[in-house]
C-alpha positions in Angstrom: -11.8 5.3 -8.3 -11.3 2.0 -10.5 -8.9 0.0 -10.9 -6.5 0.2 -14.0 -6.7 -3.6 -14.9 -10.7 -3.6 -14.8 -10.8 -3.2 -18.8 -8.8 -5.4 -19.1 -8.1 -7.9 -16.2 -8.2 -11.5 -17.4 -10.1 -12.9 -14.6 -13.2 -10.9 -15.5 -12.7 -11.4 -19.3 -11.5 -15.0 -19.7 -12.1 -16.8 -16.6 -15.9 -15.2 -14.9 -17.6 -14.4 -18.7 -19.7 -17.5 -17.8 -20.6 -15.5 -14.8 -21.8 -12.5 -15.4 -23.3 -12.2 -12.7 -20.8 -12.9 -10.1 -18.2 -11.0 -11.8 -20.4 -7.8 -11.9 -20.4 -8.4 -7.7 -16.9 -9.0 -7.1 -16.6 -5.6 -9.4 -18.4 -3.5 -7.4 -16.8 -4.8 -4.4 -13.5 -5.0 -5.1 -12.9 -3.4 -8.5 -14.6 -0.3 -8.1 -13.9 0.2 -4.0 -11.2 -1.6 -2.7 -9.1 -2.9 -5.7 -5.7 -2.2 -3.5 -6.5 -5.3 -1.8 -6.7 -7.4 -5.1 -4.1 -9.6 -5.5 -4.1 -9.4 -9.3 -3.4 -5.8 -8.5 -1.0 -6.1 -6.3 1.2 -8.4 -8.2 0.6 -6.4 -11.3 2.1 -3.5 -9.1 5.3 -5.4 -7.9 5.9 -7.8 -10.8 4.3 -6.4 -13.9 0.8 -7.3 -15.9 2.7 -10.4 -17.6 3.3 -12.1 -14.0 -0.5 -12.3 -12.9 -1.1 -16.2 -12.9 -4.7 -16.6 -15.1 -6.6 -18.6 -12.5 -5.9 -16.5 -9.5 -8.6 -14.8 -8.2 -8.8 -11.6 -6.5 -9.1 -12.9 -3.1 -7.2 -16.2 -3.5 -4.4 -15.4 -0.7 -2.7 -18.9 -0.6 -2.4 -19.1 -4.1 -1.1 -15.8 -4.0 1.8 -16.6 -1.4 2.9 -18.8 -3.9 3.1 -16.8 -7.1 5.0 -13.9 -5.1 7.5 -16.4 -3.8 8.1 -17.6 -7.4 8.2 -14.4 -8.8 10.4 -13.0 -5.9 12.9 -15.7 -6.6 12.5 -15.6 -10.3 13.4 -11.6 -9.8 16.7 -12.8 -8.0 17.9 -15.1 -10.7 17.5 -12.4 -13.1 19.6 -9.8 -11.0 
């Protein structure tokens, strides 16, 4: 199975359409296998498609630490 965002996942259509190649590999490794261990998908999954930062990439775990504390405490505020 796919993952939902691949159609239309910003990192594939914004940041990799210089390469093509690349993105097509990171696709069939994570996209199309194991897109549970994206972290575009899993903060799309916790915090909504409008919370995924642009420039993260699907592997990018320290950036990722980052964005979920800010969205975690953001999500606090708001309750």
């Amino acid at each position: 199975m796919a993952c939902e965002l691949l159609k239309c996942c910003q990192f594939f259509n914004d940041k990799m359409k210089e390469l093509p190649r690349t993105a097509e590999h990171i696709k069939s490794k994570v996209c199309l296998d194991k897109y549970e261990s994206c972290v575009r998908f899993r903060i799309f999954k916790e915090f909504g498609g409008e919370n995924i930062p642009f420039d993260l990439y699907p592997n990018d775990t320290e950036e990722v630490k980052k964005a979920i504390q800010c969205l975690r405490e953001k999500q606090k505020l708001q309750d």
